[in-house]
N, C-alpha and C positions, 0 to 999 in steps of 0.2 A: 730788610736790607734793600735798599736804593740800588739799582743796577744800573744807572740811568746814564752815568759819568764815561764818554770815554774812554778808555785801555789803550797807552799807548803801544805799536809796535814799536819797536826797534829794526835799524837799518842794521848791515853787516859793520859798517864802518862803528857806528855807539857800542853795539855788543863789544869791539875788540877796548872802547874807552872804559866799559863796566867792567873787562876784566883786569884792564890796569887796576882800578880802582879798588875789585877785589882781594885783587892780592895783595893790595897794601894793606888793610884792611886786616889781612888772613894772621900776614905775618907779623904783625903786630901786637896784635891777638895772641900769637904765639908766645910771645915775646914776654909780654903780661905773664900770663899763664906759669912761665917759669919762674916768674920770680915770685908768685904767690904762693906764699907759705907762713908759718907760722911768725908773727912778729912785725911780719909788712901791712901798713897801711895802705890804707884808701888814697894818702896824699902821696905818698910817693908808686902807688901806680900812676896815678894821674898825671904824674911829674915825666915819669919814663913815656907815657902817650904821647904827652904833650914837645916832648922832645924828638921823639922819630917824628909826628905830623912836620914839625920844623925843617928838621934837619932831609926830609924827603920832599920839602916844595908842595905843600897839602894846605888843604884847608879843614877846619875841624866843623862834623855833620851837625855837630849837637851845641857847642858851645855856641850862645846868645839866640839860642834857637826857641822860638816865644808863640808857641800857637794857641790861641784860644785866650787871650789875655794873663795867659801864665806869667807871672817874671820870667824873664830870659834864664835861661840855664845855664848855670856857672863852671862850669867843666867841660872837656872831650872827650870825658869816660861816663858810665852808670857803673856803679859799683855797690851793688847789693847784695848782702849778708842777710842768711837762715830764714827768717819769718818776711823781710824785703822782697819784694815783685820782682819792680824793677823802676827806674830811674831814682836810685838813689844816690846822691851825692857823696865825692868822695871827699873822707875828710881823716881828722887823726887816728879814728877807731884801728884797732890794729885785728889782724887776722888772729884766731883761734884755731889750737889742733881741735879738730869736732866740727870746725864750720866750713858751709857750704859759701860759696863765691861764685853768683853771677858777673859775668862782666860784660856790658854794650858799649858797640863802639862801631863807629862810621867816619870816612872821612868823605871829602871831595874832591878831587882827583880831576882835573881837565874839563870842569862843568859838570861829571856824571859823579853821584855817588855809590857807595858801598856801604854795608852794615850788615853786621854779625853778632851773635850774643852766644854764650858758652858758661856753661855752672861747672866748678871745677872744687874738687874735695879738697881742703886741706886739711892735710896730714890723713890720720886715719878716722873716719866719721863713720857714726851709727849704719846696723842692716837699712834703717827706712830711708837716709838720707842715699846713700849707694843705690838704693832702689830707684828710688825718684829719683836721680840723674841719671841715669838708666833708659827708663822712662821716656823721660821727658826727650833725651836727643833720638830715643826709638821712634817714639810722633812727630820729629822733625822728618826723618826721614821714611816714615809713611808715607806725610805728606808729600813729601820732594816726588818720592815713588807713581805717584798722580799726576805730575803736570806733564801730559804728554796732550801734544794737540787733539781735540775731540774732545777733550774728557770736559765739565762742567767747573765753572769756581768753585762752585759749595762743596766737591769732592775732595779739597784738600780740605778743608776743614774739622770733614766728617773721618777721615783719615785721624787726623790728629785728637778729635775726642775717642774715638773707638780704641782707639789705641792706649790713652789716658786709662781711660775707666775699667779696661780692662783690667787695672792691675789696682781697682780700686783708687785711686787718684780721681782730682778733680780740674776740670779746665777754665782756666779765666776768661770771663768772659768781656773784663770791664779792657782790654786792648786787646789789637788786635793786629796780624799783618798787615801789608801796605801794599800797595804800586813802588816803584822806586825808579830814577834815573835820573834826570835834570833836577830835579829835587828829588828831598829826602824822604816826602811823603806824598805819593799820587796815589790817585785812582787805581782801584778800586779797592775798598777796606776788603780783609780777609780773615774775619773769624777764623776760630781756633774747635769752632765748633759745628752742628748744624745739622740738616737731612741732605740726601747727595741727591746728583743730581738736576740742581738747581743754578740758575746765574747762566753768565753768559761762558760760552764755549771757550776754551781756549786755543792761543794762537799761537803757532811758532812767531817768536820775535816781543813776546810778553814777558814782561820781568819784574818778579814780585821777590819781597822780602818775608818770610815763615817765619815766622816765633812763636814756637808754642809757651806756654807760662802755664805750668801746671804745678796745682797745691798737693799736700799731703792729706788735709782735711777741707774745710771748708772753701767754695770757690772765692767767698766774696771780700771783699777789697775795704781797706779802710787808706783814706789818704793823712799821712803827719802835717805839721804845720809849714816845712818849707815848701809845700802847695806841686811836691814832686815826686816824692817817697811815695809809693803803694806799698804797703805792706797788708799779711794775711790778717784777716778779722779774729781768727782763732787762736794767732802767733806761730801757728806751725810751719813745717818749712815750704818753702816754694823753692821751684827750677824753673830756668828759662834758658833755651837754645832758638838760636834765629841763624839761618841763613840768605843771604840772596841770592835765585834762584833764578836762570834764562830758560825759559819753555823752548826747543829747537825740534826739528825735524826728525834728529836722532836719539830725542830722549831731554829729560833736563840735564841743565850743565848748573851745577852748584861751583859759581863765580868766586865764594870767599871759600873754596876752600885749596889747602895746599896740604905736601905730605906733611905726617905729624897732627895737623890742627883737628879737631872735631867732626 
């Protein structure tokens, strides 16, 4: 891992822009959530995001969003179903009583952004699939539990595999956390995994984005043809939770969340 990249701090004035931003983000997110159930697609969540971003004076994180010579990303949700990672495209496929639903979502908000991800059961799903969402928001919040100043980067990481493996589950390796603020993705990446310990210190005034993505079986990753989709190599199920996260003096301050949400 490259440590090399500057960590931005944040001023008090940005922090109060990241939490605007957060909680649009949060409730949004919420918002989704409730209407996912059995019978709703992919395109009309899409449809309801793309409306609040509107109707609230936003910009969307993800839509036309092209790193690494990808096609541009054609939505302002990821909506990925049971064996899906994550960035997957939302389209007609409709929800199932049984299946799991990750949903990611950011916006832009005054030049700062937000972004959050949340796996949520529809209807009644299997012991292992209950487990693993379980799981998976439990190593969100290991991790979050580490970002106090002093402690090392590779700490949250190691947080969030220890916590995976424990219950048997496996952590993706092939993404990872982020930096977040003026853009959607800074410095410094943040495995989901690792020995602790390690990287550079942490600061009050650092604001990173956690997503753990944790499989039921195998960690490794196969990409589909719209060059977006991750899905599991095995087809088993995956979870993915992500919060954005301000390192402060008094502890972390988990930015995208509100009551209700994850």
């Amino acid at each position: 891992m490259n440590y090399g990249e500057r960590i931005a701090v944040r001023s008090r004035r940005e922090f109060e822009l990241m939490r605007e931003a957060g909680r649009h983000v949060a409730e949004i997110l919420l918002k989704l959530r409730e209407i996912a159930k059995p019978g709703v697609s992919g395109s009309e969540l899409e449809e309801l995001a793309s409306r609040e971003i509107q109707e609230r004076g936003l910009h969307s994180s993800f839509k036309g969003y092209s790193p690494g010579g990808l096609p541009p990303y054609p939505a302002v949700l990821c909506v990925s179903v049971n064996e899906e990672i994550v960035h997957g495209i939302p389209g007609s496929r409709e929800m199932r009583e049984g299946d799991i639903l990750s949903l990611d979502f950011g916006v832009n908000c005054n030049g700062f952004h937000g972004d959050s991800a949340v796996t949520v059961p529809i209807g009644k799903v299997s012991g292992e699939a209950a487990r693993l969402i379980e799981t998976t928001r439990d190593a969100l919040y290991e991790a979050v539990s580490v970002m106090v100043p002093g402690r090392r980067l590779s700490d949250i990481g190691h947080a969030v595999q220890a916590r995976a493996e424990a219950d048997g589950f496996s952590v993706v390796r092939q993404f990872v956390g982020h930096g977040i603020g003026r853009q959607m993705h800074e410095p410094p990446q943040v495995p989901n995994y690792g020995r602790p310990g390690r990287g550079p210190r942490l600061q009050s005034g650092m604001v990173f984005a956690i997503e753990p993505m944790v499989n039921a079986g195998t960690e490794r990753v196969q990409m589909l043809d719209d060059e977006w989709t991750a899905i599991t190599e095995d087809r088993r199920l995956s979870a993915h939770f992500e919060h954005t996260v301000a390192i402060t003096e008094d502890g972390p301050e988990v930015l995208t969340k509100i009551d209700g949400s994850h």
